[in-house]
C-alpha positions in Angstrom: -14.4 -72.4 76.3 -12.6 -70.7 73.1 -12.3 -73.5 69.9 -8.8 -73.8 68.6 -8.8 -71.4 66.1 -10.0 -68.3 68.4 -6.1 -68.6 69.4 -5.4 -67.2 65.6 -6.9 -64.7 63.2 -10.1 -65.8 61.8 -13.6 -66.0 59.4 -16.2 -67.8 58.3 -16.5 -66.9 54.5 -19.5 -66.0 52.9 -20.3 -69.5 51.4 -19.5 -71.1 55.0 -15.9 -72.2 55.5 -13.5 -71.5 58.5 -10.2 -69.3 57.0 -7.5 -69.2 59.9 -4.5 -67.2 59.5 -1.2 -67.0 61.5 -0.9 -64.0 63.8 3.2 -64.0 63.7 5.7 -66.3 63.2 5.1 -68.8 65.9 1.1 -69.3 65.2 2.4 -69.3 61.2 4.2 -72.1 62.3 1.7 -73.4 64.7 -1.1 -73.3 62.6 0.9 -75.1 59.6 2.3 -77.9 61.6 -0.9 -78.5 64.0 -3.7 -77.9 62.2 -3.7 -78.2 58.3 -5.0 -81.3 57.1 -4.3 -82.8 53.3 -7.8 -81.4 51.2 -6.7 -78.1 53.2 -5.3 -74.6 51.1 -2.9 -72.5 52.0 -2.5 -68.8 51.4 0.3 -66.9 51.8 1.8 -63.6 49.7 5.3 -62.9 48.5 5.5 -59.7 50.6 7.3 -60.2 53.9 5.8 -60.3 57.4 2.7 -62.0 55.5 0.5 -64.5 57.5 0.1 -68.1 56.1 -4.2 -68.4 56.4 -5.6 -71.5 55.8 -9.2 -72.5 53.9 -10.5 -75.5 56.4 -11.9 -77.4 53.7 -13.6 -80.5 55.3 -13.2 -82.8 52.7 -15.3 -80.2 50.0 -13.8 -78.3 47.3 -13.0 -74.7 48.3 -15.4 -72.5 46.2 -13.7 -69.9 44.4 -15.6 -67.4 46.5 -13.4 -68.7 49.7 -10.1 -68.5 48.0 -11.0 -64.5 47.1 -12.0 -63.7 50.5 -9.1 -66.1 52.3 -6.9 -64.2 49.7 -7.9 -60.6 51.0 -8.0 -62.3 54.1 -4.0 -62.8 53.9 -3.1 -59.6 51.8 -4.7 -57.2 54.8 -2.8 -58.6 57.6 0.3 -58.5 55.8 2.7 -55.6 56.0 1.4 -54.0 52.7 -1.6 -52.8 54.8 0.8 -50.3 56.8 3.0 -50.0 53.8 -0.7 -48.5 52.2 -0.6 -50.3 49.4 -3.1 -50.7 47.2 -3.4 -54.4 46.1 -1.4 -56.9 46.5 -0.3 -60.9 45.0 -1.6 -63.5 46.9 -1.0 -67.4 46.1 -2.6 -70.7 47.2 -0.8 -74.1 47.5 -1.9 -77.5 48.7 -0.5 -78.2 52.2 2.1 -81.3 50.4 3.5 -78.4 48.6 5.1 -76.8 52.0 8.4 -78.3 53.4 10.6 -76.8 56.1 13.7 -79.3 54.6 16.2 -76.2 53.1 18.3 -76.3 50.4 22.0 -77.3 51.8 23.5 -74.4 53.6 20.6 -72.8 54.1 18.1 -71.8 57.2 14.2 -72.1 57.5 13.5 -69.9 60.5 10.6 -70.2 62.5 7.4 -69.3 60.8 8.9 -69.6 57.2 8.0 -72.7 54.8 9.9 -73.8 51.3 7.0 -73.9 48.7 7.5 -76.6 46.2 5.8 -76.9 43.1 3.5 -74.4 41.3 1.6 -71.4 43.0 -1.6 -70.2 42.2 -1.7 -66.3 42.2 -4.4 -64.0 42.3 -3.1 -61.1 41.0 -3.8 -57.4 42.3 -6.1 -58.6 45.9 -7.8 -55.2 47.1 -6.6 -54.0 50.6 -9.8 -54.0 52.0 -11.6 -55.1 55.5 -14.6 -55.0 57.1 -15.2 -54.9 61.0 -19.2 -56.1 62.3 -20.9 -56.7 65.3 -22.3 -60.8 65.4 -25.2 -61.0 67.3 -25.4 -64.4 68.9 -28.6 -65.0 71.6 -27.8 -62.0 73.9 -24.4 -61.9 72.9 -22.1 -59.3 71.0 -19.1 -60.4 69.2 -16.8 -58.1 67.2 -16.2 -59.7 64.0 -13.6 -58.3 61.4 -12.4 -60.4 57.8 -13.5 -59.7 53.9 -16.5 -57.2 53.7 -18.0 -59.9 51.9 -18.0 -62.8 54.8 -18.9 -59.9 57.7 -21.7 -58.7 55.3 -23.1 -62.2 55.3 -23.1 -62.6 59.3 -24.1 -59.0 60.2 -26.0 -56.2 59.0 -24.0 -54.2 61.7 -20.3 -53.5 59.7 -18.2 -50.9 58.4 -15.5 -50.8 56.2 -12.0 -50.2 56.5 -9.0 -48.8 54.3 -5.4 -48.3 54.5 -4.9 -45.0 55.9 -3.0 -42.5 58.9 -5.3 -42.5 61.4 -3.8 -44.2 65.0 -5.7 -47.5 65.7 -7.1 -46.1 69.1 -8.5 -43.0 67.4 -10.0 -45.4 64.1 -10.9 -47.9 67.0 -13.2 -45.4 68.6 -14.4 -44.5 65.5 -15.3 -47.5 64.2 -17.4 -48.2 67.7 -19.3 -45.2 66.9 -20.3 -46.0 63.3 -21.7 -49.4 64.4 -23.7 -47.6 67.2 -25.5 -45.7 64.7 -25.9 -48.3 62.7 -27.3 -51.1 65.4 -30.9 -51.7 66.4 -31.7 -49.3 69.5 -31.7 -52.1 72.2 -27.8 -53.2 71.1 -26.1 -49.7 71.1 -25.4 -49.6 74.8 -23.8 -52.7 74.8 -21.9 -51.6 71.6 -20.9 -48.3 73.6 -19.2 -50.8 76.3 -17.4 -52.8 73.7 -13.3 -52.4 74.7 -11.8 -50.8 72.1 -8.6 -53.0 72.3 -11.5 -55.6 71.0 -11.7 -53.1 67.8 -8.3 -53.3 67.7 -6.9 -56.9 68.3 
């Protein structure tokens, strides 16, 4: 049986908390009405077709290790990935701050929120990603988040950038790295890992 979040993008950060991020509009909106609870954070960027990702805090205070990592977390799967940028401003906002009430005569569509009150940016998040290989008992997982939080949970990773190459192709690729990488009796289950799994 998949938990609840397995139905969005996902990590555990390095220091231990769950980040969940919206795949498209309707899981932005999902996750944000369903699932965010008061000592919650929510990350989200000023560049359209961003994901809102949220730090599942527990009750603890969100280290600012998480907020980094949830903030790559939200810059890679926005649209400045295949736009190549570089970097990109992320912001954080306490889930009381979000509000689908508009203005008069105006429209909040599906997936979009009103942000009141102050935003905390980090300025200039790095477009980077990692993709690993989670070894759990006698199972494989592919993993993929900030190279920081896969680094912690595998030794079995590699590291992605903006670039040309098709996903297939970089898919493939990326299978093959972590099969020279892996411990002898895991690269043949490795070699049979789907490469729409590398992908997704």
């Amino acid at each position: 049986k998949k938990a609840w979040y397995e139905k969005f993008r996902w990590f555990t950060s390095s220091d231990g908390f769950l980040v969940v991020g919206g795949k498209d509009a309707t899981t932005n909106e999902i996750l944000i009405k369903k699932h965010v609870d008061p000592h919650d954070i929510v990350l989200h960027s000023d560049i359209i077709g961003a994901p809102f990702v949220v730090v599942k805090t527990e009750g603890k205070t969100p280290t600012q290790q998480v907020i980094q990592e949830a903030a790559q977390f939200a810059a890679f799967y926005s649209r400045a990935w295949r736009e190549k940028f570089g970097a990109v401003d992320v912001y954080w906002v306490y889930p009381n701050q979000l509000s689908k009430t508009a203005p008069s005569g105006q429209y909040i569509g599906k997936g979009a929120f009103i942000i009141k009150g102050t935003k905390n940016y980090i300025r200039g998040v790095p477009l980077r990603a990692a993709l690993g290989i989670q070894k759990s008992g006698e199972q494989l997982r592919v993993i993929g988040g900030p190279i920081e939080a896969v680094q912690k949970h595998t030794n079995v990773y590699v590291e992605v950038v903006p670039g040309d190459e098709p996903s297939a192709k970089l898919a493939r690729r990326i299978r093959h790295l972590m099969y020279e990488k892996a411990a002898q009796e895991d690269r043949e289950r490795i070699s049979k890992i789907r490469v729409e799994e590398i992908q997704q």
